[in-house]
Each structure stands twice: as structure tokens, then as C-alpha cells.
Kinemage of the C-alpha trace (Angstrom):
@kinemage 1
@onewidth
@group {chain A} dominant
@subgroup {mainchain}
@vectorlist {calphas} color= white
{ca unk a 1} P -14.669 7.379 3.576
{ca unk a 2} L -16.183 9.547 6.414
{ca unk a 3} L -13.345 9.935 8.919
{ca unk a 4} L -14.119 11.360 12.052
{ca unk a 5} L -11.122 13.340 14.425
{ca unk a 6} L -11.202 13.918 18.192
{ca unk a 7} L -9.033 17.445 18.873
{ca unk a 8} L -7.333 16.885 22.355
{ca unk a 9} L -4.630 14.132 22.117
{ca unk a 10} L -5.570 13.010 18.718
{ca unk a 11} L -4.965 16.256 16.497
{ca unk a 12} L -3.697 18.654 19.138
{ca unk a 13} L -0.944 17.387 21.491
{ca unk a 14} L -1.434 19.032 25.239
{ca unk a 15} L 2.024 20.975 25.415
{ca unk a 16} L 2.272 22.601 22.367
{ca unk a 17} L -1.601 22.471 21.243
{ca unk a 18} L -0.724 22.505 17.237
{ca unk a 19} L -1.162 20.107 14.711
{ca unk a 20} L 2.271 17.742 13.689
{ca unk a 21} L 3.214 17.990 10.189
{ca unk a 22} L 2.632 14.886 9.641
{ca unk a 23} L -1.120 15.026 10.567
{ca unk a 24} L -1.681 17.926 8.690
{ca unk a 25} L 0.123 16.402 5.354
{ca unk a 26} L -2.013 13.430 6.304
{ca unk a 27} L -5.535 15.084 6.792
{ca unk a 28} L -4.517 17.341 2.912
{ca unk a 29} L -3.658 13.868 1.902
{ca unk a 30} L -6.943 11.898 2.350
{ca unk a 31} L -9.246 14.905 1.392
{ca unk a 32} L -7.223 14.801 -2.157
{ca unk a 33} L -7.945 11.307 -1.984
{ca unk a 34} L -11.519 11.839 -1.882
{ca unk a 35} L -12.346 11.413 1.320
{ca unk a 36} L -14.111 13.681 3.691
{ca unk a 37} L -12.627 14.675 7.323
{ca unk a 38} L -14.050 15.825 10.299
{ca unk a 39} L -13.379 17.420 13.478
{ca unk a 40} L -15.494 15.536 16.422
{ca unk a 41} L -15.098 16.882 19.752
{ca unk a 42} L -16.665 17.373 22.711
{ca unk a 43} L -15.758 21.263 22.825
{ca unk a 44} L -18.706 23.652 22.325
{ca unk a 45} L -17.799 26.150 19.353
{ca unk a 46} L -16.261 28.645 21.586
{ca unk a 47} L -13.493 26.614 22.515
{ca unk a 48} L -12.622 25.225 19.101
{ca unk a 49} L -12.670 29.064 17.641
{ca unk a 50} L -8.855 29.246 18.643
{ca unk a 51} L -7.730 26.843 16.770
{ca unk a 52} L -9.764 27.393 13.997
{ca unk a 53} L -6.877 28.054 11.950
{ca unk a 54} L -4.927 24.668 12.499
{ca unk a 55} L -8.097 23.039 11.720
{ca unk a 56} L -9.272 24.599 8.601
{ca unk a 57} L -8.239 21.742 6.327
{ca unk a 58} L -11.587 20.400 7.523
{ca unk a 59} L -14.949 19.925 5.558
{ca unk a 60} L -16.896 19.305 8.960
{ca unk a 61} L -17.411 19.719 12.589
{ca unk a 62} L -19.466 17.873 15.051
{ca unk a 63} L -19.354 19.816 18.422
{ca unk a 64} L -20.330 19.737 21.825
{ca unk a 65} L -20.248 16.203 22.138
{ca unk a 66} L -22.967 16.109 18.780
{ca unk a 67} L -25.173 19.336 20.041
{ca unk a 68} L -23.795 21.140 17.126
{ca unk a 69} L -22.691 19.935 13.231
{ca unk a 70} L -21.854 21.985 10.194
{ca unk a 71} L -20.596 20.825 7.144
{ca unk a 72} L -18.579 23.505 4.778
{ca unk a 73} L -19.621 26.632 6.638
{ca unk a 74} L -23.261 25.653 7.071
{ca unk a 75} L -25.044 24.379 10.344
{ca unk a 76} L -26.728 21.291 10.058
{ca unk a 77} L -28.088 20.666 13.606
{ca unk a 78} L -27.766 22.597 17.062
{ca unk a 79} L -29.330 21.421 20.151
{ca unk a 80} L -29.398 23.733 22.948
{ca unk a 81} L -31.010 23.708 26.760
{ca unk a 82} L -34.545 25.550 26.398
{ca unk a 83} L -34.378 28.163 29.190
{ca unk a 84} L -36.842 26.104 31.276
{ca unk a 85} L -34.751 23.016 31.338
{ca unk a 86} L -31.123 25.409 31.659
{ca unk a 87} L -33.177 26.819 34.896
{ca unk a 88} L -34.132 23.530 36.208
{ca unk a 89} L -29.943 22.357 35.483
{ca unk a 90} L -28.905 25.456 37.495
{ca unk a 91} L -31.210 24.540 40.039
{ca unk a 92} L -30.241 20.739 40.605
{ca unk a 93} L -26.380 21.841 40.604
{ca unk a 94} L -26.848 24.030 43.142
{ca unk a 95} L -29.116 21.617 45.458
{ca unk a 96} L -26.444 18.709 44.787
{ca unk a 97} L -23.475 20.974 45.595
{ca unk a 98} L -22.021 20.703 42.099
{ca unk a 99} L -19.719 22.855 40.295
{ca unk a 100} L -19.726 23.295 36.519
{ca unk a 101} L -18.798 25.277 33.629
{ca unk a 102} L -21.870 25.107 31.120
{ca unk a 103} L -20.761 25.478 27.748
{ca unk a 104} L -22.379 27.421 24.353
{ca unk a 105} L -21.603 28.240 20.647
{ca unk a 106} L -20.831 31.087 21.707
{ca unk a 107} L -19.887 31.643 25.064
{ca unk a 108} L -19.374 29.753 28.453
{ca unk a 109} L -20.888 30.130 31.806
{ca unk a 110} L -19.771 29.830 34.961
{ca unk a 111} L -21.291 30.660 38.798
{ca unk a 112} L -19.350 33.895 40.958
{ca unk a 113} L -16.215 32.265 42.612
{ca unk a 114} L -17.498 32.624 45.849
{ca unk a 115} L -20.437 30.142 45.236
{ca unk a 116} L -17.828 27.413 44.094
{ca unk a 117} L -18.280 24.623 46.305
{ca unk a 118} L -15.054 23.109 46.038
{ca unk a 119} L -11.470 23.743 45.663
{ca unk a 120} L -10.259 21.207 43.037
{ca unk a 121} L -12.730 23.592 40.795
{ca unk a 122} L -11.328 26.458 41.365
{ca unk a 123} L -8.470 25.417 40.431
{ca unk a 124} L -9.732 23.652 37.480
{ca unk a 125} L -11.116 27.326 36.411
{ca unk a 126} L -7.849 28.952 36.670
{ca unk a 127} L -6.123 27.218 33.979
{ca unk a 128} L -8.835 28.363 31.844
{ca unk a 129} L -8.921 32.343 33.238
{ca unk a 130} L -8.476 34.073 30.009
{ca unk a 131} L -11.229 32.343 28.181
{ca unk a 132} L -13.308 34.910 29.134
{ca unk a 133} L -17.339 33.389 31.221
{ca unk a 134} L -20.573 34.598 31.196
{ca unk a 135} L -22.847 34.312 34.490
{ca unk a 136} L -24.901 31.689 35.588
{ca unk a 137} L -27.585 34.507 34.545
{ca unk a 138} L -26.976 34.841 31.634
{ca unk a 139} L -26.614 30.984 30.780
{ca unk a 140} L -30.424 29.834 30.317
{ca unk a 141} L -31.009 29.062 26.831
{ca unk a 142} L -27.572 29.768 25.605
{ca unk a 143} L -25.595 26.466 26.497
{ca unk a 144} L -25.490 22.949 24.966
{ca unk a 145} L -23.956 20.972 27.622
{ca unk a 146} L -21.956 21.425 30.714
{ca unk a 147} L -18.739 20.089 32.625
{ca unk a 148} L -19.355 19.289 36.172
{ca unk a 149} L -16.972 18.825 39.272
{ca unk a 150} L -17.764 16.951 42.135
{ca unk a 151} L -15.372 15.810 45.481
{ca unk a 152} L -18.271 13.020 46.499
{ca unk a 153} L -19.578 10.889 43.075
{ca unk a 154} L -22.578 10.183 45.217
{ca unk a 155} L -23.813 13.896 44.446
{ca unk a 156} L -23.194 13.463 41.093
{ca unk a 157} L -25.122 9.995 41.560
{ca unk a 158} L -28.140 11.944 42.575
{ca unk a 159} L -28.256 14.705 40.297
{ca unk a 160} L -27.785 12.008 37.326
{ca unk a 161} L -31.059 10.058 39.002
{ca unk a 162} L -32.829 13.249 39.019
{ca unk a 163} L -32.127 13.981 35.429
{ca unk a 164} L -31.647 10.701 33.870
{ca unk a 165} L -34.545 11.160 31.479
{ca unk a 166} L -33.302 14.221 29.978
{ca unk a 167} L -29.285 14.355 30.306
{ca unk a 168} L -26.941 11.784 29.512
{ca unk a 169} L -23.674 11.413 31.335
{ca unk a 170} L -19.552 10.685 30.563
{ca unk a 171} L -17.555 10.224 33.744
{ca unk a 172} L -14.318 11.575 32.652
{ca unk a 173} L -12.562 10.495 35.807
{ca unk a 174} L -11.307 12.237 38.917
{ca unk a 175} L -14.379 13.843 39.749
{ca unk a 176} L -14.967 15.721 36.393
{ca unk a 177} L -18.200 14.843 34.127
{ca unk a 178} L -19.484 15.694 30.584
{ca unk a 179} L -23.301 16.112 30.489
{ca unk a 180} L -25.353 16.054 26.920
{ca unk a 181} L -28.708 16.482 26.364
{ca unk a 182} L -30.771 12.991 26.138
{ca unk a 183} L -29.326 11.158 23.011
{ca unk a 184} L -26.440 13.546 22.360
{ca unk a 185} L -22.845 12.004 21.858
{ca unk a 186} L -19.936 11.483 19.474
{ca unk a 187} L -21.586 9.033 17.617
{ca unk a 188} L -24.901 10.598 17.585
{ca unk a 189} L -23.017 12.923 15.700
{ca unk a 190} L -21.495 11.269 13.231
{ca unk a 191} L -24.661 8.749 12.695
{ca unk a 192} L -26.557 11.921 11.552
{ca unk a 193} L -23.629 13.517 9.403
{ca unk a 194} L -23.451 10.165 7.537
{ca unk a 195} L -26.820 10.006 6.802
{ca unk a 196} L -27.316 14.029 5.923
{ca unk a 197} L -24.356 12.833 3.240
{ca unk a 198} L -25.489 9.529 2.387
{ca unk a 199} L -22.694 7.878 3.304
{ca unk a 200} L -23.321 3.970 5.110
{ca unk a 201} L -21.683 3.734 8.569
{ca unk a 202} L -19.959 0.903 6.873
{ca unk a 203} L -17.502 3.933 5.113
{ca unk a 204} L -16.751 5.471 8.490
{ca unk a 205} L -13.873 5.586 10.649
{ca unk a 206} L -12.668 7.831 13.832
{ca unk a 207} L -9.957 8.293 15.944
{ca unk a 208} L -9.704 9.236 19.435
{ca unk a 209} L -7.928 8.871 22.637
{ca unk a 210} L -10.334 9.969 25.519
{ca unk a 211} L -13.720 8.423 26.903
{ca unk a 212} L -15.843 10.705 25.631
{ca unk a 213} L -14.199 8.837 22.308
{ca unk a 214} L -15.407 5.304 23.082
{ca unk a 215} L -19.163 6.125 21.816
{ca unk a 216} L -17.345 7.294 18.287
{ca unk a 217} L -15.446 4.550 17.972
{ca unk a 218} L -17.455 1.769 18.688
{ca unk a 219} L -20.248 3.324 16.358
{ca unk a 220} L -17.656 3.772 13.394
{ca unk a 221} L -17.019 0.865 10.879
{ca unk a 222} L -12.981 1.322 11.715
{ca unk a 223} L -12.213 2.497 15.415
{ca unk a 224} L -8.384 4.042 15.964
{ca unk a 225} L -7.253 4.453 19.139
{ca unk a 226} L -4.433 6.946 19.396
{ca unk a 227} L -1.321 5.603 21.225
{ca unk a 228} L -1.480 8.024 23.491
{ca unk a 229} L -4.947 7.041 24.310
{ca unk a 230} L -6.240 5.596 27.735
{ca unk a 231} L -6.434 1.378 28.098
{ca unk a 232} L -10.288 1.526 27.851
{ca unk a 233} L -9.911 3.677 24.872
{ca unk a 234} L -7.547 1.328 23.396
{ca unk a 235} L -9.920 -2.301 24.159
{ca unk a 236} L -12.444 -0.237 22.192
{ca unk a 237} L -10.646 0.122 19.057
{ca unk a 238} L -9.966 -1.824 15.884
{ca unk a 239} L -6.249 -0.772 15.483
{ca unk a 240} L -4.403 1.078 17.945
{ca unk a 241} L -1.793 3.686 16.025
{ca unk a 242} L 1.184 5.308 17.164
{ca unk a 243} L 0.856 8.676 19.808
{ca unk a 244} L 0.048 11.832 18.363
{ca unk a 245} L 3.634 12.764 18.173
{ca unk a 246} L 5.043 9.780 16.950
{ca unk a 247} L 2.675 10.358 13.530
{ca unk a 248} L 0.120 8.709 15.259
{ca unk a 249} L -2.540 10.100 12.656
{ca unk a 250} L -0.204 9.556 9.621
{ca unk a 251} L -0.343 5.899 10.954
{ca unk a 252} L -3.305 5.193 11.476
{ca unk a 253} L -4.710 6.991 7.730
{ca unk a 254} L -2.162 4.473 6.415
{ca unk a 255} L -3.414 1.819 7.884
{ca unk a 256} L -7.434 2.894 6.670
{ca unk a 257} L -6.112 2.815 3.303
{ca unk a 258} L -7.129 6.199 3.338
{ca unk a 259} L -3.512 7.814 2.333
């Protein structure tokens, strides 16, 4: 099988931000087995370089929500915002009074603080100081897809109506989005891993806990929910396992057949 792994909440727990022993003995465990694991996530591949080293028991990654796959050291695929259509993003965020943190390979952007337009942002930025941002100057041609913050949805209403035909949208709730390129998800991802390996979608399986999950899940052949995961997460899945620190991974390999 081709088993596909969210990070946050399904590998990495939010307090501690490691991998259980029993996922990791899990994850070693299939790939013995024969089968091949990867890391799916909506981070860019700045943000999963930290934990690089809990995650190297992995053959692939699909990143950025599917902007970016590589397979054993090698990149497959990367999709990234020509500079004309990063301009035109800046451009609409700022008419639309949206904040956002637009996110690369290798580096995230963000605007000056004093051009935020709202507070819940700011404070949404602090918990991330030391990552480390480039400028909104520097961004054009260098990102893959963004997270936006709004206080009124129906700016984020217009901005998606404006863009529709070229961005594709995840409301993650409480005013925070995740905005791909036209086409770009999860399961975009692991549709074109699967077929770069010749593997049929009918030897896949994922498991996730977050929206940005349901695409993934629904598109592999077995869908896990985590236990841990939210209820729409959950009515999208085949089998809901245990939460991610109750061996929730463990669990659910076991019940793929996979360990």
C-alpha cells in the first residue's frame, strides 16, 4: 500500500510536537512490510524542515497542500505563483483588507506589522515569531500558497469571487483560510504520487484529523480519521482510530492490515 500521513494531530501531537513511539515503531513497521509511507501536509517545506528529523523514516512528501512532492530525496512536482499572478494576490489582499502569511519551499512572507489589518493576526504571527519572514517584496514568485485571516468572511467572500478561476480555497474555521493554486490539494497530491509509482488508488490509504484532510481522505481507497480529529473529519472517514496519543496511528495501521 501507499499510505498517506497528515503531520499536525496525526503524527505530531500539539504540546509536545514529536512523534509517539508507537507511531514511529508503526511507520518502521509497515515500510518493512513493504509498504511505502508518506508525509502529506499542508505545510510548505520550510515549516516541515524542523522536524525533518522525526520524520525521516519517510520515503515521500507531498507539501503545501500538493504544490510540492518528492519521493526519496528527489522532487517530483513544484507549483509555485508566477510573479505576475503573486503580484496580482498581493494586490487583491490588500484591496479586500486581508491578512496573510504566504508560504514557500523555502521561506515565508509576511506584510510590515503596521499594515496588518487586524488584531486576531497579529496575534496569530506571534506564536510563530522565531520562524524567521521575508517581505511582501520579496514574495512574488517565491511562494506556493498562502494562509489568510479575515474578521468579516464576506471579504474573504470577495477576494475568493475575484480569484475563483485561479485559487482554490479551505476554510479552516475562525476566520483563518488555506489558499492553493487552481487544482492543488491533498489528494491532488497523492493522485499524482500514485500514478508517478504505479500504484491504483485502490492500494491507498491516509490519515488525518483536520479539514484540509477531508480531500485526502475521501480520495484514498481507506480514509482514517484520527480520534483526535474534528466531527466532519470523522463522517469522512472509513474507520475512525484512537487519538494520536492513545496509539492512534498504531491503531489504525492495524486495522489497514498494514502492520
Amino acid at each position: 500500500m501507499l499510505i498517506f500521513f497528515d503531520i499536525d494531530g496525526t503524527l505530531l501531537d500539539d504540546w509536545s510536537r514529536s512523534l509517539p513511539e508507537s507511531a514511529a515503531l508503526a511507520i518502521h513497521s509497515a515500510r518493512e512490510n513493504g509498504h511505502i509511507c508518506a508525509v502529506n501536509t499542508g505545510r510548505t517545506g520550510k515549516l516541515v524542515e524542523p522536524d525533518r528529523g522525526c520524520l525521516s523514516d519517510f520515503d515521500a512528501f507531498c507539501m503545501g497542500c500538493g504544490t510540492m512532492i518528492t519521493y526519496r530525496g528527489e522532487t517530483l512536482f513544484h507549483k509555485t505563483f508566477s510573479p505576475a499572478d503573486s503580484r496580482d494576490i498581493i494586490d487583491g489582499l490588500y484591496r479586500w483588507g486581508i491578512d496573510a502569511v504566504l508560504e514557500g519551499d523555502r521561506n515565508n512572507f509576511n506584510d510590515s506589522r503596521d499594515r496588518f489589518f487586524t488584531r486576531g493576526f497579529a496575534e496569530f504571527i506571534d506564536r510563530f515569531s522565531d520562524q524567521g519572514y521575508g517581505s511582501f517584496q520579496e514574495a512574488p514568485g517565491r511562494f506556493d500558497k498562502f494562509y489568510a485571516y479575515v474578521d468579516d468572511v464576506e471579504k474573504m467572500n470577495a477576494f475568493q469571487k475575484e480569484f475563483e478561476d485561479r485559487l482554490d480555497f479551505v476554510d479552516r474555521r475562525q476566520g483563518f483560510f488555506e489558499i492553493m493554486p487552481k487544482g492543488c490539494s491533498k489528494a491532488s497530491g497523492m493522485r499524482f504520487l500514485a500514478d508517478r509509482l504505479g500504484i491504483p488508488m485502490e492500494e491507498t490509504a491516509a490519515l488525518g484529523d483536520s479539514g484540509n484532510d477531508i480531500p485526502m481522505l475521501r480520495c484514498a481507497h481507506r480514509g482514517i480519521a484520527m480520534g483526535n480529529a474534528t466531527e466532519d473529519v470523522k463522517k469522512a472517514a472509513d474507520f475512525v482510530t484512537t487519538p494520536i496519543e492513545k496509539d492512534g496511528v498504531w491503531n489504525a495501521l492495524k486495522w489497514l492490515g498494514a502492520i
